[in-house]
N, C-alpha and C positions, 0 to 999 in steps of 0.2 A: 438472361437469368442471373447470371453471377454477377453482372454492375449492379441487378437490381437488388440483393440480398446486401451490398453497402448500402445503397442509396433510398432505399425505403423508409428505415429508422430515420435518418438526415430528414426526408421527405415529413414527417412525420412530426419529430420534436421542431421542425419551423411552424406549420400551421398551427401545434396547441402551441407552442410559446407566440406567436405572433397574432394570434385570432385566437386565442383562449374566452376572451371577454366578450366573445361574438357565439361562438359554438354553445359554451357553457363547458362544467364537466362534465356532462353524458357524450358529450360531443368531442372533448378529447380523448376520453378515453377511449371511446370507439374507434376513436380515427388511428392513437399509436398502437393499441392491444394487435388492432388490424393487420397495421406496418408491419411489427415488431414480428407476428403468427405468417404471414406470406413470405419474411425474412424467412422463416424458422422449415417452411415447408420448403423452400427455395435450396437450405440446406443443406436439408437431408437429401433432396433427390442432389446436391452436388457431389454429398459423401457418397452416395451410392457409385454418380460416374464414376467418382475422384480412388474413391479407397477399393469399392468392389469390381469395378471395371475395370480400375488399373490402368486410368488415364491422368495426366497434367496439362492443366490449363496455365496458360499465358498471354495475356494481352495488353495492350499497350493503348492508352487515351488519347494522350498531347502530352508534346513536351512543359517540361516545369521550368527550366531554367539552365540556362548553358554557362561555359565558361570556355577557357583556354583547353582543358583539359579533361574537367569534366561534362557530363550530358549526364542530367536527369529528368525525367521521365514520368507521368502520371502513369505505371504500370502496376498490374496486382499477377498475383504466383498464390494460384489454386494447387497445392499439391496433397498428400496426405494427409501430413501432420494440419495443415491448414483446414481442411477438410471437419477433420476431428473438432477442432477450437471452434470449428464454426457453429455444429450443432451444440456444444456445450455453451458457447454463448446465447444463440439466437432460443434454444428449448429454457437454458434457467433464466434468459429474457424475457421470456413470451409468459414462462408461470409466474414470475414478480409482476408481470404487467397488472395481469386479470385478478391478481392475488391483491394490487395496490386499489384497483377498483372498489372492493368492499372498505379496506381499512382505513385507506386514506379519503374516505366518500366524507367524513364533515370538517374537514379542511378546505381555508376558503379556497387557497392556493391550489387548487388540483391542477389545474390545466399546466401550471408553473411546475410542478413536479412530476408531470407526467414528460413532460418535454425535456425535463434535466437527464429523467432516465435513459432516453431515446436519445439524446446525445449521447450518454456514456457510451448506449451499444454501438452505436455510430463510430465512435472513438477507439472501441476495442476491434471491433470489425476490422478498420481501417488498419491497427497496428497489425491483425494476424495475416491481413493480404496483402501487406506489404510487398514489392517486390525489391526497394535497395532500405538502406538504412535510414535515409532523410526522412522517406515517408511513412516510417517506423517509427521514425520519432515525433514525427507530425501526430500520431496518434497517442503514442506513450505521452505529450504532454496535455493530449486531450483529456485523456482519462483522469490525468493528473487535477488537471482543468476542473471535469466533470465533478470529479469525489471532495474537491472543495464546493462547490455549489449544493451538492448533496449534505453532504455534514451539515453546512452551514445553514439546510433549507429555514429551518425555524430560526432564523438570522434572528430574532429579538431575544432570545436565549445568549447569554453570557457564556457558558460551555457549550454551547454550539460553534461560537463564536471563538471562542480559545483553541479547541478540538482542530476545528478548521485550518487554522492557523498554522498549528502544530503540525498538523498531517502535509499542508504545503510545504510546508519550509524542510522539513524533512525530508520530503519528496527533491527536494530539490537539490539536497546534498547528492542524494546519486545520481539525478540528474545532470550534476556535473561530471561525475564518473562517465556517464554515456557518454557525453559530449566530447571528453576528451578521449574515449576510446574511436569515436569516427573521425576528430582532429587526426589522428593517430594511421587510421585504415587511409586517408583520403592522401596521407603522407606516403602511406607505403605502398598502396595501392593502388593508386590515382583514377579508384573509382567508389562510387558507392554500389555498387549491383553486387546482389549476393551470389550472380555465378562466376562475375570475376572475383570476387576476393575469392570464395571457396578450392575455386582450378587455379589460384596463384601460391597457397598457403601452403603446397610444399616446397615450394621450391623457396621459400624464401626463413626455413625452420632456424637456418644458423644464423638470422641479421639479428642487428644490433640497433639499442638505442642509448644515449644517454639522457639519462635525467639527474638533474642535480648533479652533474660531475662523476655519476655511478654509471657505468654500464647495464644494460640489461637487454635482457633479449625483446625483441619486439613483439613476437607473440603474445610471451605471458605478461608485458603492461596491457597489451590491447584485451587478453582475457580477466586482466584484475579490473582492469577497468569497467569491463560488461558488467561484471559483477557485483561492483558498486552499486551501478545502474539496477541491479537484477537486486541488491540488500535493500536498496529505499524503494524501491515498489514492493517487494514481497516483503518487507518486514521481518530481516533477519535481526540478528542479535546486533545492538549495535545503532540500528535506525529502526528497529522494531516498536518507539513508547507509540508510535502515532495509533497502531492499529488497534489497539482497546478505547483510546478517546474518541476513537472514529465512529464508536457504538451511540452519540447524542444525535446523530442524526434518525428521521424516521428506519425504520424495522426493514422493510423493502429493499433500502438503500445498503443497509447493514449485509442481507443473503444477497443483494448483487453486488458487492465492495470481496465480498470474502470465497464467493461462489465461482464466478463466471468472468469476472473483468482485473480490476485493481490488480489484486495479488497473484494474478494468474499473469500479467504480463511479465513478471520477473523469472519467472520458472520459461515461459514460453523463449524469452530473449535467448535464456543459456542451452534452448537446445535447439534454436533457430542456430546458432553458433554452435553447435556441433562440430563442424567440419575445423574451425580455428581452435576450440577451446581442447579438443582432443591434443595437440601436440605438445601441450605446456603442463608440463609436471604439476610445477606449481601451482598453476591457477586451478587443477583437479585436488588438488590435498587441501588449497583454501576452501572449495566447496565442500568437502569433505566432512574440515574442522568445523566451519564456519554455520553449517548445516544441522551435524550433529551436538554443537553447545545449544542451536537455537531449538530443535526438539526437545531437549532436558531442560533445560531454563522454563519455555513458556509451560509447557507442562507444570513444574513446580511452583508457577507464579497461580496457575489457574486454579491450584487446591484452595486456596485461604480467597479467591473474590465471591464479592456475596450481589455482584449486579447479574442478571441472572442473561443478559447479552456477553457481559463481557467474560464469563468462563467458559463461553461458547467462540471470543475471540481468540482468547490466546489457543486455544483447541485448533485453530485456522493455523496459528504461530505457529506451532508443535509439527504440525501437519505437512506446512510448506518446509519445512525442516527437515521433514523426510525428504521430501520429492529433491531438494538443494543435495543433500550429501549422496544421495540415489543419483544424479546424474555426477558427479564426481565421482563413482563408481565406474563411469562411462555404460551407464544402463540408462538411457534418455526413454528410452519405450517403457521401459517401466513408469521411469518418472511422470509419462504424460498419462499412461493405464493410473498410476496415484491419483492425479489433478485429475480427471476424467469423474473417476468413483467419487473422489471428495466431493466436488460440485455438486451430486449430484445430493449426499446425505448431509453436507453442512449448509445446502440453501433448506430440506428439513429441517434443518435443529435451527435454523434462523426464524423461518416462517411460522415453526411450530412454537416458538419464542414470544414472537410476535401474535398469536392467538392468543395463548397466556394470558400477555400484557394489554394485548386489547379488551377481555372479559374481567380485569381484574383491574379498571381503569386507571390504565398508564403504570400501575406499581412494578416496577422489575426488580425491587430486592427479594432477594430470596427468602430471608428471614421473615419477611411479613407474608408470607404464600402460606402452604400448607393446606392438607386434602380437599385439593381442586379436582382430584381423579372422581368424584361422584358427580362432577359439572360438567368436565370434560373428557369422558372415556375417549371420544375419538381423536381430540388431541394427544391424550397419555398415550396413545397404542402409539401412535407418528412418531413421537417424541422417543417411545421407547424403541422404537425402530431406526429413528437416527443415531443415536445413543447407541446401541448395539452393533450398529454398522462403523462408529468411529475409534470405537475399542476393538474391533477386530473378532467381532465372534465368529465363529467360524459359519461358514457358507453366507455369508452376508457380502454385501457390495463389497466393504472396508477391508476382510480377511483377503481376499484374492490378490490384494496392489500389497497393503503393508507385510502381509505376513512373509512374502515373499521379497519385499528389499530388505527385510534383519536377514534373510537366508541369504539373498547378495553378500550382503555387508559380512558376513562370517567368513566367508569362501574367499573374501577379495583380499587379492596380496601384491603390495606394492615394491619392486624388485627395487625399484631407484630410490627410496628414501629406506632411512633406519629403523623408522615407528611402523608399527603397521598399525595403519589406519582403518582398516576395516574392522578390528578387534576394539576399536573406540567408538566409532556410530553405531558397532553390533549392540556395546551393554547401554550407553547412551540411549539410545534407541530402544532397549526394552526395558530402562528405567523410566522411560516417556511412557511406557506402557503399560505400566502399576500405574504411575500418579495418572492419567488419561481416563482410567479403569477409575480410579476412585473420584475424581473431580465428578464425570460424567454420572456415578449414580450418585454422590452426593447431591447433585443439582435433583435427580429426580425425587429422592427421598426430601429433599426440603419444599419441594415445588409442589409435587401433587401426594405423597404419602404420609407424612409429617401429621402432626394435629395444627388446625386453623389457627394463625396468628392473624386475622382480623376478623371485626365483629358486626352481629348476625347483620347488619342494615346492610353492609357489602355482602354480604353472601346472597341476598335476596337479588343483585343486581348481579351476580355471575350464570353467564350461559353461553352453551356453546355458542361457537363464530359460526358464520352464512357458511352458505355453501358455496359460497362464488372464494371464501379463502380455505374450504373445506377441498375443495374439489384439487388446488394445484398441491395441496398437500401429500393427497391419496397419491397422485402420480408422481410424486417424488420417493414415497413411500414404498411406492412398487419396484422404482427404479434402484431404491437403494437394498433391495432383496433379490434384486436378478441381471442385474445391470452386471455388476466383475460376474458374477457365474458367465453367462452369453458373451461375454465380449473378453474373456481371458486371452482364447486362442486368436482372435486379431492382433492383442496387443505383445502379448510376449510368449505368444506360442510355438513351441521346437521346430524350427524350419521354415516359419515364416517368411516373405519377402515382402512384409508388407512396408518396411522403412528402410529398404535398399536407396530408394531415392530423394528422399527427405531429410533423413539423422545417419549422420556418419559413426562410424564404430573403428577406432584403430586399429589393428587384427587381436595387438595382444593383451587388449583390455576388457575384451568378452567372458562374462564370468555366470551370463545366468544361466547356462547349462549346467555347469558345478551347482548350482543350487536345487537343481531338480534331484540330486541325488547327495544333498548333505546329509550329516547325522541325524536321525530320527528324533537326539534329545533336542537337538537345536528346533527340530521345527514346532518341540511342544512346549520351549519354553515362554514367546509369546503369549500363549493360552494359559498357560499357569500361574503367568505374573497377572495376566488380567484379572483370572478369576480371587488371587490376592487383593487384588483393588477393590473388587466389590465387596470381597469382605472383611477389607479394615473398613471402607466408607459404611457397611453395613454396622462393626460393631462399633464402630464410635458414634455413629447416629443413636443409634439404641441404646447406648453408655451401659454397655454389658462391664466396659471398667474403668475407672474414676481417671479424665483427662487430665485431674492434678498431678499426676506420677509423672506424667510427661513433663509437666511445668516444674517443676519440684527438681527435674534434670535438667544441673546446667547447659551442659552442651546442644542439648537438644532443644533446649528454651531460645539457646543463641541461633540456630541453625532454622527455626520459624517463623522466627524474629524476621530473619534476612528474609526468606521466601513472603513473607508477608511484606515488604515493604519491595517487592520485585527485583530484592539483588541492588538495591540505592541506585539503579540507572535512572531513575527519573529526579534526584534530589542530586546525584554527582553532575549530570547536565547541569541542573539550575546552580549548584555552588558554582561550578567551575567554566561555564559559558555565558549560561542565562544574567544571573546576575550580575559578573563581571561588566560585560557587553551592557547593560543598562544602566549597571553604574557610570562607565565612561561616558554613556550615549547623554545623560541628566548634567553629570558634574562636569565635565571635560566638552563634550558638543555642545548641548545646550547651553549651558550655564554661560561659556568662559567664550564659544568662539558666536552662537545665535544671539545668547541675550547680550554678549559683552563686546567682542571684535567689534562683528556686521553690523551691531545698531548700532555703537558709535562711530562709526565710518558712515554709516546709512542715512536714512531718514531721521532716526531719533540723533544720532550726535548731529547731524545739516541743522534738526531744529534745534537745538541748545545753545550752537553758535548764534544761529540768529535769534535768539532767546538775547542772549548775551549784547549782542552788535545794538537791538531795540535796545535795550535797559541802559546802555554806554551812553545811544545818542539821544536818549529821552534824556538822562541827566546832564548831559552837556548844554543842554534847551533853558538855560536857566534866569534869560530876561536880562540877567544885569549884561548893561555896557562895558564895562571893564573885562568881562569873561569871554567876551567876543573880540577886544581889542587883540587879546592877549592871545589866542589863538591865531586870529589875523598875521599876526608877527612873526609868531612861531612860525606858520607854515612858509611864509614870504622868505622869514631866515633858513628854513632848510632846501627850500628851492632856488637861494641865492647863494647860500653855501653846496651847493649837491657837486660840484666839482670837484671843492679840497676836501668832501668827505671820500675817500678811494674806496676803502674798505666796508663791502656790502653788510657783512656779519654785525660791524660796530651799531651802519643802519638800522639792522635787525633787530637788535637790541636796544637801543632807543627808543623806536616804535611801543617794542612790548615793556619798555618800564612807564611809556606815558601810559598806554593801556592802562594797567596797572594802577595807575596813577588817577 
């Protein structure tokens, strides 16, 4: 049952990629939704063994490849936290599947995008049952893999094709960060299995490494390095531009990019490393900062976008933001109760995006929408249900995970450094919580409450979506109304032992008990900045008072300016990387060593010479006698003389003046 919950999906994305043009698309889709739903049912009865019986699984295949030193292993490690990822992938797998069935049904391509999907879960699968780090990365570049083939699906698209690009190449900057954190474990550890590094990782708290001539402890490079790895998959501040261009791909691929796989690998890495990443100061206060900038940032970028996927992206940004400086907290149960609830209300606000945009043929700016809510009540309620669960209204999916890591963050006190960090992701964090509040209703006020910015001939063509994309809605719907209520006390409930075996906790970095009894203002300040949000989005929608007074304020003109253009990260890359790198790559590679070196050494200067050597002895060819004598003599005298000439150079030089000549 557990090989089969990997190897289903695998099973699955081979026959529609390989046989798509034989089945047809009724016949892939039937075959992955299939896969993807017996994955999904596979799951649940494993979370049930796994988390409610209180048992771990371990098994071993074949081996993968040996050395001196090390043995690695085709093995997979069923244990709780794994358990968790699994329904959350294979359940928001399984509603993308049957949810892609409707929307993507006149696309020629089905079978070809049904199969990309079914890779992915394959990919993410494979990373969360990992049992050492090799075959963790085996998957981390799957997915990697996977989410450029998705982007890219409508490859004849120019920004599909850009977007693509961009989201690899970025990926692959922290993909070097992994790489050189298991350089690093394989150095100090001389294995990849995550129970021997784990059971070796205190005794070795004092070792040292140098890099670049600097010492440093070896822990916290091996933890800055994860989390490299853990900034280009999740999209922190920093390697975060990929994940709003990521939105050119179809809609499906968008709620499983942002839901269930891509970004969920990054959070998943830093608390699989638990047990390593707890000893090192450092690399918990980079989580920290690095967490809490990315929450406030994507926040403030998402007020002013007017694509009505991509303020639902950086919303994903903001999000993982939490969950990053929540486990730097050394609260990892928390942080997986966050990712748990988010999947479940942003693959909602995706899918329910994606209805939208399906009835409103392909339009996703915002600005051209306006009162869709008499076309699509059943969508506005979804929507307005995702929306509410991701600002944190209270008793919703969202309030139970977030409202409770700002009550973390308040309580949490750092003895070994100066700053205390927890009083910095607290306001952070509930500044992400007004702009979250106002983004989210501005999108609905512009989407379905607004007056119609198109005219009556599209409005005759708007109607609600099937039921076959109706239906994985509802059930997300539900989940994101009762999901944290019912599953609080599993995840960070007083006394719990449910991640005794799974997520390590240092003794004296436990803090969410202190939160169960902080100050009463603290835990109603969340709610009050929300309800702020709704209503500046409220009155500036309704221009209760004139947007000019704001523009008419310098400082505040300048401080718009920047959040509308996202903080120049995407124009400081292209001055200071992008373009450099292109220019060298045109005037210095191309130019001087492709078109200039190599082809004159190459093919084109070989023919120039012999361009040359023809044209010398075509003219030498010239009929008279005398021209022939005189040659004759010539060569006879330099091969009569070739003794008293000593000096080869003089030779050398004679040659090229007759040349010449």
């Amino acid at each position: 049952m557990y090989l089969l919950i990997i190897i289903l999906p695998l099973m699955g994305s081979i026959i529609s990629g390989f046989s798509g043009r034989w089945i047809g698309h009724y016949g892939a889709c039937v075959i992955t939704t299939t896969c993807v739903s017996i994955s999904m049912i596979f799951s649940l009865l494993a979370f049930f063994e796994i988390s409610i019986a209180n048992t771990k699984i371990f098994f071993s295949l074949s081996p993968w490849f040996f050395s001196e030193i090390v043995h690695v292993y085709w093995s997979f490690l069923f244990d709780k936290l794994t358990s968790v990822m699994l329904i959350v992938i294979t359940i928001i797998s399984t509603l993308v599947h049957i949810y892609s069935v409707s929307y993507m049904s006149m696309d020629p391509h089905m079978p070809r995008f049904m199969a990309f999907l079914e890779i992915f879960t394959f990919f993410m699968l494979m990373l969360v049952t990992a049992d050492n780090i090799i075959q963790l990365f085996l998957g981390w570049e799957g997915v990697g893999l996977a989410s450029y083939l998705l982007i890219n699906f409508w490859f004849t698209r120019l920004a599909a094709n850009r977007s693509a690009i961009k989201a690899i190449i970025l990926n692959r900057i922290g993909d070097f960060g992994l790489l050189l954190a298991i350089l690093a474990i394989l150095a100090t550890f001389k294995s990849f299995n995550y129970f021997t590094i784990f059971s070796l990782v205190p005794f070795i708290i004092n070792d040292t490494i140098y890099i670049l001539g600097m010492e440093c402890n070896i822990l916290t490079f091996i933890g800055i390095c994860l989390f490299i790895g853990a900034i280009g998959k999740s999209a922190q501040l920093g390697l975060h531009t990929w994940l709003p261009d990521a939105m050119e791909g179809p809609t499906p691929v968008s709620a499983l990019i942002h839901a269930a796989t891509m970004v969920t690998a990054g959070i998943f890495l830093v608390i699989r490393f638990s047990p390593l990443i707890e000893y090192s100061e450092i690399t918990l206060a980079l989580l920290i900062l690095i967490g809490a900038i990315t929450t406030f940032f994507a926040a403030m970028a998402g007020t002013f976008q007017h694509d009505l996927k991509k303020v639902i992206a950086y919303s994903t940004c903001s999000q993982l933001g939490y969950m990053v400086f929540c486990c730097g907290l050394s609260n990892y149960n928390l942080s997986i109760f966050h990712l748990t609830n988010h999947a479940f209300f942003k693959a909602l606000l995706f899918l329910s995006a994606g209805s939208v945009i399906h009835a409103l043929s392909d339009e996703q700016d915002m600005r051209r929408m306006g009162s869709i809510i008499k076309y699509l009540p059943t969508t506005y309620s979804l929507m307005l249900i995702g929306t509410l669960a991701l600002i944190g209204f209270p008793f919703l999916t969202g309030f139970y995970s977030k409202d409770v890591i700002l009550e973390v963050s308040s309580v949490f006190r750092n003895n070994n450094l100066n700053i205390n960090l927890g009083v910095i992701c607290f306001w952070l964090g509930n500044l992400a919580v007004f702009f979250t509040a106002y983004y989210s209703f501005r999108l609905i006020f512009l989407t379905f409450l607004n007056n119609a910015n198109y005219n009556r001939n599209q409005s005759s063509l708007i109607k609600e979506s099937s039921y076959i994309i109706l239906i994985p809605l509802i059930l997300l719907g539900l989940s994101s109304i009762f999901l944290g209520y019912y599953s609080k006390e599993f995840f960070i409930g007083l006394g719990i032992d449910t991640w005794n075996s799974s997520i390590y906790f240092y003794p004296t970095h436990i803090y969410f008990l202190e939160s169960e009894f902080s100050n009463i203002f603290i835990k109603w300040i969340p709610f009050w900045l929300s309800l702020c949000g709704i209503l500046v989005a409220s009155i500036i929608n309704f221009q209760i008072f004139s947007i000019n007074l704001i523009k008419k304020t310098l400082i505040l003109n300048y401080l718009l300016y920047l959040i509308n253009k996202k903080w120049y990260f995407d124009i400081l890359y292209n001055r200071v990387i992008v373009f450099p790198l292109l220019y060298f790559g045109y005037y210095m590679s191309y130019k001087n060593l492709d078109r200039g070196f190599i082809e004159l050494v190459g093919p084109f200067g070989i023919s120039l010479i012999i361009n040359k050597l023809v044209y010398l002895f075509k003219n030498i060819q010239t009929g008279q006698l005398v021209h022939y004598i005189f040659f004759i003599v010539l060569n006879l005298s330099l091969i009569l003389n070739y003794s008293i000439i000593k000096n080869i150079l003089l030779l050398f030089f004679y040659f090229v003046i007759i040349f010449f000549i």
